[in-house]
C-alpha positions as CSV (number, residue, x, y, z in Angstrom):
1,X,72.8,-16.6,26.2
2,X,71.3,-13.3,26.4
3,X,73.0,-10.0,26.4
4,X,72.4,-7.3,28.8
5,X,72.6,-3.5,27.3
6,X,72.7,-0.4,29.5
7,X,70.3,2.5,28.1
8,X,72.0,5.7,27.8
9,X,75.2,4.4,29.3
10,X,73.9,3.2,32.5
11,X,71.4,6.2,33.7
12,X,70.4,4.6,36.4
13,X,74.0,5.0,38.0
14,X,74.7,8.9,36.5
15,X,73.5,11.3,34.4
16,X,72.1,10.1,30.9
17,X,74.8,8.9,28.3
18,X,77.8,10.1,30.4
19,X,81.4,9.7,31.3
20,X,80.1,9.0,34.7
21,X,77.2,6.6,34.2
22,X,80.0,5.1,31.6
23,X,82.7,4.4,33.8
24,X,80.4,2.9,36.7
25,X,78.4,0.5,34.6
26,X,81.9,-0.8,33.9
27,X,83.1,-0.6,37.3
28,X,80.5,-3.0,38.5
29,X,80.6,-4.9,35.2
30,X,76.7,-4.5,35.2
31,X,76.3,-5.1,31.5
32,X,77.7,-6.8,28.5
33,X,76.9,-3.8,25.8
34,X,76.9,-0.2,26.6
35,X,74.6,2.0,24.8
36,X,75.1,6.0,24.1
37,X,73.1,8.2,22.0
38,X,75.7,10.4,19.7
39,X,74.7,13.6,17.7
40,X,76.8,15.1,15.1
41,X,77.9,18.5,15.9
42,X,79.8,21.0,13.6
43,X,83.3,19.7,14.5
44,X,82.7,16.3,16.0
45,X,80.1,14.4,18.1
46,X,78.0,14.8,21.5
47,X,76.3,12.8,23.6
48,X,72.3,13.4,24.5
49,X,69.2,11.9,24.1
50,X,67.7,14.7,22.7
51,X,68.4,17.9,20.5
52,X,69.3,21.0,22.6
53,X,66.2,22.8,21.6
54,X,66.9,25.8,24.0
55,X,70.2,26.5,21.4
56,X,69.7,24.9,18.3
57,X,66.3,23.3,17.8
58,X,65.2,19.5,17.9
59,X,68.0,18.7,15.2
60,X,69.8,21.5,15.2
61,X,73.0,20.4,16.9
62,X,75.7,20.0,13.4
63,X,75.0,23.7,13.0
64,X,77.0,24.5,16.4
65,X,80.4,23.2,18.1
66,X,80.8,20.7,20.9
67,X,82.2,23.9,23.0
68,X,79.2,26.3,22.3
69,X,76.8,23.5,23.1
70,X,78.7,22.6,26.2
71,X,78.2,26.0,27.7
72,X,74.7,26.3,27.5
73,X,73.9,22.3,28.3
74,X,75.6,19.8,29.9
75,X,76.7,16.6,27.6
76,X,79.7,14.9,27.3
77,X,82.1,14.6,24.3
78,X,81.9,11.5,22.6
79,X,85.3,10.9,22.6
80,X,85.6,11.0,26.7
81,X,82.9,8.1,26.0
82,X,85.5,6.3,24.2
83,X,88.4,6.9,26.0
84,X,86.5,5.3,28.7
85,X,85.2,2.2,27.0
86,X,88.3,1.3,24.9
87,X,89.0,-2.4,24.5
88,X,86.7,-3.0,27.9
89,X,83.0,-3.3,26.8
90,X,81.0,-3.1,23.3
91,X,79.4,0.4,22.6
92,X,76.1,0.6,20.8
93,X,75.9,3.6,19.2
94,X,72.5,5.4,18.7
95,X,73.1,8.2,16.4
96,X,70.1,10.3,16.1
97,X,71.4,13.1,13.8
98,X,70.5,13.6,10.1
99,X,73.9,15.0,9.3
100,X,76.8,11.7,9.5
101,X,80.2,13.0,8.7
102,X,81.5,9.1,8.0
103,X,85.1,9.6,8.1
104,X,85.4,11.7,11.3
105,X,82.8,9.0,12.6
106,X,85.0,6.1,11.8
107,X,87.8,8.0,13.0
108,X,86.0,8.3,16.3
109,X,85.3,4.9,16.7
110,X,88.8,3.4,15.5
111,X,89.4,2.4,19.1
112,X,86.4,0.5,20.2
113,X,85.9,-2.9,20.6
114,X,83.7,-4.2,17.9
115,X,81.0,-1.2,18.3
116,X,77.8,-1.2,16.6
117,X,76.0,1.6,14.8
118,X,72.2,1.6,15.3
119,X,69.7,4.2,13.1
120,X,66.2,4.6,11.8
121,X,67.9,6.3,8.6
122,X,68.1,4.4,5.4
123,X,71.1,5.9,3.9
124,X,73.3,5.9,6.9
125,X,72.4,2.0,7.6
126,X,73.8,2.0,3.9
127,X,77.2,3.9,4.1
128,X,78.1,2.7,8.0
129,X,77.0,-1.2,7.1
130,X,80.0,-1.6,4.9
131,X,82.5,-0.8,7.5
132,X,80.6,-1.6,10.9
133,X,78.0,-3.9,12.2
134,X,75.1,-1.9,11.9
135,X,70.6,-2.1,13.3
136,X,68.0,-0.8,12.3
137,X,65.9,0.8,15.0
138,X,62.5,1.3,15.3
139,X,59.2,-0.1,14.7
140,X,59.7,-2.0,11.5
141,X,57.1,-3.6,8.9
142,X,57.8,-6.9,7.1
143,X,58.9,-4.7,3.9
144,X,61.4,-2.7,6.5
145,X,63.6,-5.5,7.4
146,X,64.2,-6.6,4.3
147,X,65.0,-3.5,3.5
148,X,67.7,-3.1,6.4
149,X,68.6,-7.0,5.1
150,X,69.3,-5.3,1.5
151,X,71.1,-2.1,2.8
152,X,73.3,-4.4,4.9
153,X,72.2,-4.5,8.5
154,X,72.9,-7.2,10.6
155,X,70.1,-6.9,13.2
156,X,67.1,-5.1,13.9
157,X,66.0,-3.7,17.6
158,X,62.4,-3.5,18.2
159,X,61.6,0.2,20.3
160,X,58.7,-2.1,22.0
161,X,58.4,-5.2,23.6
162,X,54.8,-5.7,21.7
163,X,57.0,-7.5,19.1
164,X,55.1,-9.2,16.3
165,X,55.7,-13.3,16.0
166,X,55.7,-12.7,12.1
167,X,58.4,-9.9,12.8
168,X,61.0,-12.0,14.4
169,X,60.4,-15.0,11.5
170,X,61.2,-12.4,8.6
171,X,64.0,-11.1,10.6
172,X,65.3,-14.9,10.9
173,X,64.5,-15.9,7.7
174,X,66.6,-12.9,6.7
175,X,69.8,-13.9,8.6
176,X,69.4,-11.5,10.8
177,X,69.3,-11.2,14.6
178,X,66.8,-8.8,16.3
179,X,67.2,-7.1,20.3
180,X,64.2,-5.3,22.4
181,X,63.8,-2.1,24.1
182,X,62.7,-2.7,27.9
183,X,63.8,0.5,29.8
184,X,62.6,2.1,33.0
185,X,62.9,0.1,36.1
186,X,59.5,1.6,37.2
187,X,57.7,-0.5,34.3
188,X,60.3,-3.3,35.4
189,X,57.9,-5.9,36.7
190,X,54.9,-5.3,34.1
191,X,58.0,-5.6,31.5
192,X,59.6,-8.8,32.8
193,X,57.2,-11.4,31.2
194,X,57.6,-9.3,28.0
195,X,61.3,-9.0,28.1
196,X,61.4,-12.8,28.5
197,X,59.1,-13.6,25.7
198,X,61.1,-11.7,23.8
199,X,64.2,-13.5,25.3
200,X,62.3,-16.7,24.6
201,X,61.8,-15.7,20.5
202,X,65.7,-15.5,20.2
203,X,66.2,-11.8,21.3
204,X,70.2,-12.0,20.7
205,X,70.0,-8.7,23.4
206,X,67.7,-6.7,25.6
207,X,68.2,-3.0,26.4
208,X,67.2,-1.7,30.3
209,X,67.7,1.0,32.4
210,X,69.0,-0.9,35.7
211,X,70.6,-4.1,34.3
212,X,71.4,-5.1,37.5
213,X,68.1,-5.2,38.5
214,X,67.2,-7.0,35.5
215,X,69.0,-9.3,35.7
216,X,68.1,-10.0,39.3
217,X,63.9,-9.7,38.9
218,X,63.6,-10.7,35.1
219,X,66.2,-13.3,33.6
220,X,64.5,-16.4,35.2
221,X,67.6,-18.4,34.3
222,X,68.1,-16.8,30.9
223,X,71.8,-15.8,31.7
């Protein structure tokens, strides 16, 4: 069976990875995997899909604390994100900074459910696959996933839904398991026989925007 995942939280219920979207994706138990993207800041971790580049530049955020970043743009703490999602739901955890501070980050997460640490960056994959199920993400070549195989992650997820046949058989012969990116609702039709070909490969999960929607137009008895 096919797991749902909710981009950014749930954005199509609240603002983009926040406490908000958060608690009402798990209100209306709309998906089976929650996913937030976390930056490191200089005395723990944010959530926002992008850099603040107004304060700090694209990458910028480590060099500044949660509270100074709060005042000038509106994110959440990642711990209010984990308050919230406890024992309840599995987080997928995007973490798009350079900088990982792995013993404050395992400290963060030491409540959660069985979370997951996606990246596109070789050494964390390294350091965080020893302790946590981690993916690769991005658009990975043959030579990449066995890469992520070698460094230790357990899956990769594909940032398309173009996803090569020969792709999925390396990441099977591997071990491995592999998920796909479908996103915004307003590409939801175009997407669904994608999404479902993708389902249809072995995807082990697919990330949208509105999973309720999803699962409604798309899952043509997948669930």
């Amino acid at each position: 069976m096919v797991l749902v995942v909710a981009h950014r939280g749930g954005l199509i219920f609240g603002e983009h990875n926040s406490v908000s979207a958060v608690k009402e994706t798990i209100s209306r138990k709309a998906a089976d995997i929650i996913e937030i993207d976390v930056w490191q800041t200089k005395d723990g971790f944010i959530c926002s899909h992008g850099g603040y580049i107004g304060l700090t530049g694209l990458c910028g955020f480590h060099a500044h604390s949660s509270e100074d970043i709060q005042k000038h743009h509106k994110v959440d703490l990642f711990e209010d994100i984990v308050k919230v999602v406890g024992k309840k739901c599995r987080l997928l955890i995007h973490f798009k900074s350079f900088q990982l501070d792995v013993p404050r980050f395992l400290k963060a997460i030491k409540s959660l459910k069985s979370p997951i640490f996606m990246s596109n960056k070789w050494n964390q994959i390294e350091v965080i696959s020893r302790r946590v199920e981690t993916v690769f993400f991005g658009y990975p070549s043959i030579s990449s996933i066995r890469k992520a195989k070698a460094l230790g992650a357990k899956g990769i997820e594909f940032m398309s839904l173009r996803i090569p046949v020969r792709s999925v058989e390396e990441v099977k012969r591997q071990g491995m398991y592999f998920s796909a990116a479908g996103f915004h609702p307003a590409f939801l039709s175009q997407n669904c026989s994608r999404m479902n070909k993708a389902i249809e490969l072995g995807a082990k999960w697919v990330v949208v925007d509105d999973p309720i929607k999803f699962k409604h137009d798309c899952l043509n008895g997948f669930l």
